[in-house]
N, C-alpha and C positions, 0 to 999 in steps of 0.2 A: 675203098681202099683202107681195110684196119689198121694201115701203119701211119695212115695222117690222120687217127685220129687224135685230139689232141684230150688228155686226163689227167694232168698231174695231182698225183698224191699232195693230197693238202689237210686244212683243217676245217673243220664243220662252219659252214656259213660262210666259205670263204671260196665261191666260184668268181670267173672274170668273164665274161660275155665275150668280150673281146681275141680271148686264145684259149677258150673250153671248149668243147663238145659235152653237151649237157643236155635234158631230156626232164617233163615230168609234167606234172597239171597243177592246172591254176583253178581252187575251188572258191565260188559266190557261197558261201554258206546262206547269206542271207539275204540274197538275191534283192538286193539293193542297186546291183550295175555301179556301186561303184567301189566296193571296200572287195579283197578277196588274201585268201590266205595259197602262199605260194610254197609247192613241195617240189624242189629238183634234184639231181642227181648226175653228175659227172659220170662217164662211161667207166672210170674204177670205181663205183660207189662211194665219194664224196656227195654230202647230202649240206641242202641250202633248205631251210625253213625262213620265210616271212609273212607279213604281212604288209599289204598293201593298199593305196588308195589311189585311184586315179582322179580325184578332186586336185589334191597336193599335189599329187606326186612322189608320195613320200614310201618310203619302203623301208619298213623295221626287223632288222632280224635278229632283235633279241629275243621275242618269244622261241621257245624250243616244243615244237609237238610231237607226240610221239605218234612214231610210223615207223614202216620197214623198208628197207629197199635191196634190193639186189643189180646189179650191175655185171654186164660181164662181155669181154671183149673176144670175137669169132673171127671165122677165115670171112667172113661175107659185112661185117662192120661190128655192132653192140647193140645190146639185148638191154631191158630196162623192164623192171617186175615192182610193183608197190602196192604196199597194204595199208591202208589208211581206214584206221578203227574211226568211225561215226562217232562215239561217243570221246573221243581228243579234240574233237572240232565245237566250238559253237555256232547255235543256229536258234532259231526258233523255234516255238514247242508246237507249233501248226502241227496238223493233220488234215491230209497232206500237206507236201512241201516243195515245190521248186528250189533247185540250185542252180546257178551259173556255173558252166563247164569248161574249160580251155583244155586242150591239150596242146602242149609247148615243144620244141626242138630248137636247139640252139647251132649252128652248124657253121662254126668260121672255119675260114679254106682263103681264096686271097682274096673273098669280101665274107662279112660276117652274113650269114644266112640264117633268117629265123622263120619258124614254122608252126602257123597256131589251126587249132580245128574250125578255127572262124576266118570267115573273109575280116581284113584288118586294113582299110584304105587307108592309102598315103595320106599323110598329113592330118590325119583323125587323131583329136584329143584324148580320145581313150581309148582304151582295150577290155576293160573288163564288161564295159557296158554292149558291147559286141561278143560277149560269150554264148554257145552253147546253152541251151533250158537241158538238163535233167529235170524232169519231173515223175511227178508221183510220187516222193518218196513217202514213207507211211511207215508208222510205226518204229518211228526212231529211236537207239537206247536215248536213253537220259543224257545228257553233255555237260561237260564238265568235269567229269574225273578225275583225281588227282590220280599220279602213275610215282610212284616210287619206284626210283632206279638208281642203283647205288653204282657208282664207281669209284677207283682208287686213280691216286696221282702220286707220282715219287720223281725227286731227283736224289742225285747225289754229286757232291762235289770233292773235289780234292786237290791239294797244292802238291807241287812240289819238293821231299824230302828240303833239307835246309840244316846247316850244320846246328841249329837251336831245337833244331825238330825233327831227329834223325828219323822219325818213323811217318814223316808229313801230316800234315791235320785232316780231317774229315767235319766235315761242315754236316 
């Protein structure tokens, strides 16, 4: 039903499990089973980047990598499209290379529903070490990158006219 699906327009990095409909993959770069870097996507194209570990527990989503996403809401539910350049990720310089794979769904409704390409048993300490093998990868660019992306920010503020300041100030 595309009308319960739930997407609010928000800000980057800033999904809730609990009242999203969100969708994306969980990557092992470095197939350790236990660290992985996590790309999701709300069904309006809000986009969450972190990283993870299932030692801690810990989940950091200050790093920002660069990737694309598209999103987009039908008569039948939401579509979910992503490009994740190899060379934004690190990894090791093997040849070949195994990765840990997940793929995610997030699906509250009036219990929260989660969806991974792995069997994920109850009460197991971890997820990432239950991923998906991608393998073979070979011949990977180089990683690391740096990606220059420029963007602009602007506010503007303004009072209230005032018999001192008949034309009101601008900040």
């Amino acid at each position: 039903n595309p009308r319960a699906i739930r997407a609010p327009l928000g800000d980057h990095d800033h999904l809730n499990g609990n009242s999203m409909d969100y969708g994306g993959v969980i990557l092992d770069t470095r197939d350790d089973g236990h660290s992985a870097v996590l790309l999701l996507v709300n069904a309006n194209g809000v986009q969450y980047d972190a990283v993870t570990d299932d030692q801690g527990g810990n989940e950091d989503s200050s790093p920002d990598f660069f990737w694309q996403s598209a999103a987009h809401i039908n008569d039948h539910g939401w579509t979910l499209e992503m490009r994740v350049p190899f060379s934004s990720m690190r990894y090791h310089a093997a040849n070949p290379q195994d990765w840990g794979i997940l793929l995610y769904r997030n699906y509250p409704r009036d219990f929260r529903h989660q969806y991974f390409s792995a069997r994920l048993p109850r009460g197991g300490n971890c997820f990432i070490c239950r991923a998906n093998t991608l393998v073979g990868l070979e011949q990977l660019p180089s990683r690391g990158h740096v990606v220059i992306a420029p963007y602009v920010t602007a506010s503007d503020e303004r009072s209230a006219a005032s018999p001192a300041d008949p034309l009101g100030s601008m900040h």
